[in-house]
N, C-alpha and C positions, 0 to 999 in steps of 0.2 A: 471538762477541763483538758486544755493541750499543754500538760506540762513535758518538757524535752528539752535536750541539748543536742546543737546543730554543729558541726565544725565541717570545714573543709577547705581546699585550697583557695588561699587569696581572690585567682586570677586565673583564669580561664579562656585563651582565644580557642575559635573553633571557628578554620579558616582554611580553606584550599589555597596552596602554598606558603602557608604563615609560616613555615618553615624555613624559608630563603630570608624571614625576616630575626632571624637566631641570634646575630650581632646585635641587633636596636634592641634587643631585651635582655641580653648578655650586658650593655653599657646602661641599659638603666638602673641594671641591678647591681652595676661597680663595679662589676667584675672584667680583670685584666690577666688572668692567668689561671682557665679554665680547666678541668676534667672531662676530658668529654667519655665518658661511659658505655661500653655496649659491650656486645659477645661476637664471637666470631664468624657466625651466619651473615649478620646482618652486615656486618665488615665486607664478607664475600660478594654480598648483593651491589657494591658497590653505591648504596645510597649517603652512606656517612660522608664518605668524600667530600663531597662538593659541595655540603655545609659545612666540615670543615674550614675549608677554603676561603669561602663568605668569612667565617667568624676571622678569617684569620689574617684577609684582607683588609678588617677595620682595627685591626691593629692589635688583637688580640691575642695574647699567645694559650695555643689550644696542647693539651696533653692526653694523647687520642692511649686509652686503655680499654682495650678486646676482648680482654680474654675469660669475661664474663661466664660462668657453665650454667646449666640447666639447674635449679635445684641449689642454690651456690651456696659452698657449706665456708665454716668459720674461717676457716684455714683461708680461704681464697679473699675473705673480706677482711682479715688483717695486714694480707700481706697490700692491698690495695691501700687501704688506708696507711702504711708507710711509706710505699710510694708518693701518695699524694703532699705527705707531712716530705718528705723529702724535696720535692720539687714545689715545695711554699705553694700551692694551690688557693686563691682566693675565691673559687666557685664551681660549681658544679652541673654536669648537665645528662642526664640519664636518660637514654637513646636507645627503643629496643622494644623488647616483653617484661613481661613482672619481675624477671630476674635482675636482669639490668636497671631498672627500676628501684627494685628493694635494694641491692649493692649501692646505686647511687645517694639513696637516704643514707643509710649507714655512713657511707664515705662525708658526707657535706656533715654529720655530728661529729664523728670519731676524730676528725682531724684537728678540730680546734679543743679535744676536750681528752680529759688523762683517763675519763670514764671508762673501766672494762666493759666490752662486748657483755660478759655473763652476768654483770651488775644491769642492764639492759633489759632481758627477758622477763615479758610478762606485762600490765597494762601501768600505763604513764612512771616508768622508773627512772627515764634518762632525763640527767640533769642539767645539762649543757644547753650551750644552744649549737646553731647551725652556720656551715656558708650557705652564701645565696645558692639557691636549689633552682635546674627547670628540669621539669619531667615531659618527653617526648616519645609517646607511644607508639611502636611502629604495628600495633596488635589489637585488634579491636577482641578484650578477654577482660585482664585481669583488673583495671579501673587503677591499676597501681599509681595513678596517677593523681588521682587525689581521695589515697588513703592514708591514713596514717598510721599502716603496717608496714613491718618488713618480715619475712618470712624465710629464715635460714637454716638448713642443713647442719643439725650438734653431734650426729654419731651416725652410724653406720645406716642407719634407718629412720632418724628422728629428725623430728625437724622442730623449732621454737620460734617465737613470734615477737618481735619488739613493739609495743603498741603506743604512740607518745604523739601527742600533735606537732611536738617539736619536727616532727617527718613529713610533715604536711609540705608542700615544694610553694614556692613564691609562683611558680607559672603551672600552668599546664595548659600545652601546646598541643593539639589538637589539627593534625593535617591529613586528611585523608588520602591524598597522591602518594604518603608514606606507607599505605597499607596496600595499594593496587598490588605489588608483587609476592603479596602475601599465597604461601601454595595452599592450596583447596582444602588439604585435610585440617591443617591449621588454622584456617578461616573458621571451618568448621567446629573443631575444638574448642577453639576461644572463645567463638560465639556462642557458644554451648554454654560455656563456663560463667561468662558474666548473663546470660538468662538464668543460669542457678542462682546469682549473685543475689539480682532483683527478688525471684520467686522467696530463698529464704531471708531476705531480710522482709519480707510483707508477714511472712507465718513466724517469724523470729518470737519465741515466748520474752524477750528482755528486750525493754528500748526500742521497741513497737511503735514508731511516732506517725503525726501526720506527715509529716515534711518528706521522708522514708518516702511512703505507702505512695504519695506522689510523683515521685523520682520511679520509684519501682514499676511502678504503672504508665507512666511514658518510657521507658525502657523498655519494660517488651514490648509496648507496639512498634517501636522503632525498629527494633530486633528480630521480632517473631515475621514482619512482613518484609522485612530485607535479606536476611540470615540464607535464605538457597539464594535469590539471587547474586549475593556476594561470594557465594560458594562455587558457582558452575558459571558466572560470568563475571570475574574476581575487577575489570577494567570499570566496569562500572560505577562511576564516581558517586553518585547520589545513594546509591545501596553502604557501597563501604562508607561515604560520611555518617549516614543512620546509623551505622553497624558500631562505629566508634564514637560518635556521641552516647548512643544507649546505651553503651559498654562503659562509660565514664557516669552514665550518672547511675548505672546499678552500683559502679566504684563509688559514688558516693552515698547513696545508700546503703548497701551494708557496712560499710565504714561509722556509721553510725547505729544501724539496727543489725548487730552481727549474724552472718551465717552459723547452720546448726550440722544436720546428719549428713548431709550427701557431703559437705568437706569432709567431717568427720571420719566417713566411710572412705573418700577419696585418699584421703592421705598416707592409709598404709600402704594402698595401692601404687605409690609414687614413689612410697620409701623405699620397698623392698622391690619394685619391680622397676622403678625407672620409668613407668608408664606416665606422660607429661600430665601434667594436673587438669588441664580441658577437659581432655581424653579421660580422666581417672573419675570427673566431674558428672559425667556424660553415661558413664556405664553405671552407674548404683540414683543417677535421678531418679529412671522411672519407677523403681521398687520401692524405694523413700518414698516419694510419694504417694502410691498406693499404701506403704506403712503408716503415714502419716496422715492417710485420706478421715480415719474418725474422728481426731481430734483436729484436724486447719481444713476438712473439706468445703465450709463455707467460705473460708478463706480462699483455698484454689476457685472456688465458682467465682468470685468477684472477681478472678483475676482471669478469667475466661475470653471474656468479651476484646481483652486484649493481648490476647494471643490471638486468637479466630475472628477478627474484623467485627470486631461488634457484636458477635454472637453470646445472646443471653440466655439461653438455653442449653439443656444439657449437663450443669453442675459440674460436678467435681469428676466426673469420668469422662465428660466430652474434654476436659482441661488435658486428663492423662493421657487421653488417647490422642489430642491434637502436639503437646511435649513429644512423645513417641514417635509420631506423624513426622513431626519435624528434625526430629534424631535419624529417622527414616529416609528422608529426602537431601540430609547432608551427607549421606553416607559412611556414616560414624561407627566402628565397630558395636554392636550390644551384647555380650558377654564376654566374661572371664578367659573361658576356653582360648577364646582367639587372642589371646594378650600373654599366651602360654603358662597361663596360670592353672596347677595344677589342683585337682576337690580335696589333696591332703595339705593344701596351703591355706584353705578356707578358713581352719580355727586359729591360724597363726594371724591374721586380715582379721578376728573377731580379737584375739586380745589387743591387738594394737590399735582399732578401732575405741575401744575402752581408755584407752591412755590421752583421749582428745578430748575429755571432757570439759577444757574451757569452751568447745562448742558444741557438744553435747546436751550441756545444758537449757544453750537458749532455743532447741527443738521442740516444736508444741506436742511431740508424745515422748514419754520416756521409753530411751532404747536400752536396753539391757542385752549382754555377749550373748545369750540366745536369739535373741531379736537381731544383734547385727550379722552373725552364721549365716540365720531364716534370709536375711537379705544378699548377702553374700551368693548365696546356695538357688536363692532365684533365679540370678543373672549366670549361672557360671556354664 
């Protein structure tokens, strides 16, 4: 029996320049007086521009907000969503990485609804509904595109999750010419990040479905055979569209079958060091899963053949050693030390690791604060 629940974004183009077509899906969705969303990189790159422009020649008036951060904590998404309640916004449009992304969920509920942000936190709380939403990735990583998370920054270290379909986007726009200028390390990180995505939403102990296990499985072959070429010859259009299609349907994937330890692990890493969550993603993979090799290793061996072109041989350590392989050839830092993380910081990284237990949980071995140290303490 396949019993499951599937959700995900409406509507999906995945289109080289579908980008230029931002206005025709900006008026189909009503919208006359946009948010256009993003941080201040991607500002610099000068790619926003010139869709602006477009939206704003079919008559559209565009409300261009940058100042997007890394990690984007409360503060920054209240004060965003009274700008937009100020300037009567009727839509929205989230341009960028997962940050930009999550802020632009947030923004298209909070504006039409009295709902607190802290009434928010935690899985299906928010009550409202939404403006018209398009989500526009410029990052083949975090699938923020059609999940229906947002992931915000509550204190000095902490970070909390809004989990509600109400955040699902009416579009996701999918252009790969948006990702070419993408720099190498960050190609690298994000692609890093959404192969975590894929790998634990297939060994996820909850909501394990078929629909998942298929998503996750053309994901990394998309990925795992694109991922250096998109790294060290970043123009190349066919690698980066693989890169961000497999990167949107691991987003859709674990959006349904949640990720477990390597976030888990990852997060303190981000809170207290700033270290981007790719990056954070990328340095406790391969220990996890050598942790995790006795309870989901026939799970990693299924998942073999599509990472390594077909290769059914070898089990669950040709898997970790081809993951490695591939951390290896995008040239991704692999331990602590180089991240300037110090061996008296490691038990501070195991309690905070402990405080992530909504995804903890869905790990197929149970990790306990000695267990997360041991792991820690491998990599460092």
């Amino acid at each position: 029996m396949h019993n499951f629940e599937f959700t995900t974004t409406r509507n999906v183009v995945c289109e080289i320049g579908a980008a230029k077509k931002l206005s025709d899906y900006c008026k189909t969705l009503g919208m006359q007086r946009v948010m256009f969303i993003t941080d201040p990189g991607i500002l610099q790159t000068g790619m926003a521009q010139p869709l602006i422009k477009l939206i704003e020649s079919a008559g559209i008036s565009v409300l261009l907000y940058s100042d997007v951060l890394a990690d984007p904590p409360e503060a920054l998404v209240l004060s965003t969503v009274e700008i937009a309640r100020r300037e009567n916004i009727d839509g929205v449009i989230g341009f960028g990485g997962g940050s930009s992304m999550d802020v632009a969920k947030l923004v298209s509920v909070m504006t039409i609804n009295d709902q607190p942000l802290g009434e928010m936190y935690g899985i299906d709380q928010v009550t409202g509904k939404r403006l018209p939403l398009i989500q526009v990735p410029t990052t083949a990583g975090t699938g923020s595109e059609v999940t229906a998370v947002s992931i915000i920054t509550t204190g000095e270290t902490t970070k909390a999750g809004v989990v509600s379909k109400q955040l699902l986007p009416d579009l996701a726009l999918l252009d790969a010419e948006l990702t070419v200028g993408l720099p190498a390390h960050i190609t690298a990180a994000t692609g890093i990040d959404a192969m975590v995505h894929a790998i634990e939403a297939y060994t996820t102990k909850h909501k394990k479905n078929v629909y998942s296990d298929m998503l996750s499985k053309q994901a990394l072959s998309l990925m795992s055979a694109s991922i250096v070429e998109a790294v060290h010859n970043g123009r190349n259009l066919e690698a980066r569209s693989d890169m961000l299609l497999g990167a949107m349907m691991a987003g859709q994937s674990f959006s349904n079958a949640p990720v477990a330890a390597v976030h888990a692990l990852a997060y303190p890493l981000g809170g207290n060091f700033h270290i981007p969550h790719g990056l954070s993603n990328s340095l406790v993979l391969p220990p996890v899963l050598r942790f995790n090799a006795s309870s989901a290793g026939d799970l990693y061996a299924e998942l073999l053949p599509y990472v390594d072109s077909g290769n059914n041989s070898g089990g669950v350590a040709a898997f970790i050693a081809k993951i490695e392989g591939l951390i290896d050839e995008v040239e991704l830092p692999k331990t602590l030390r180089e991240m300037n993380i110090a061996e008296s910081d490691l038990a501070m990284l195991a309690d905070d690791a402990m405080l992530q237990q909504r995804l903890l949980i869905n790990n197929p071995r149970e990790v306990s604060r000695e267990d997360a140290l041991a792991i820690y303490s491998s990599v460092f």
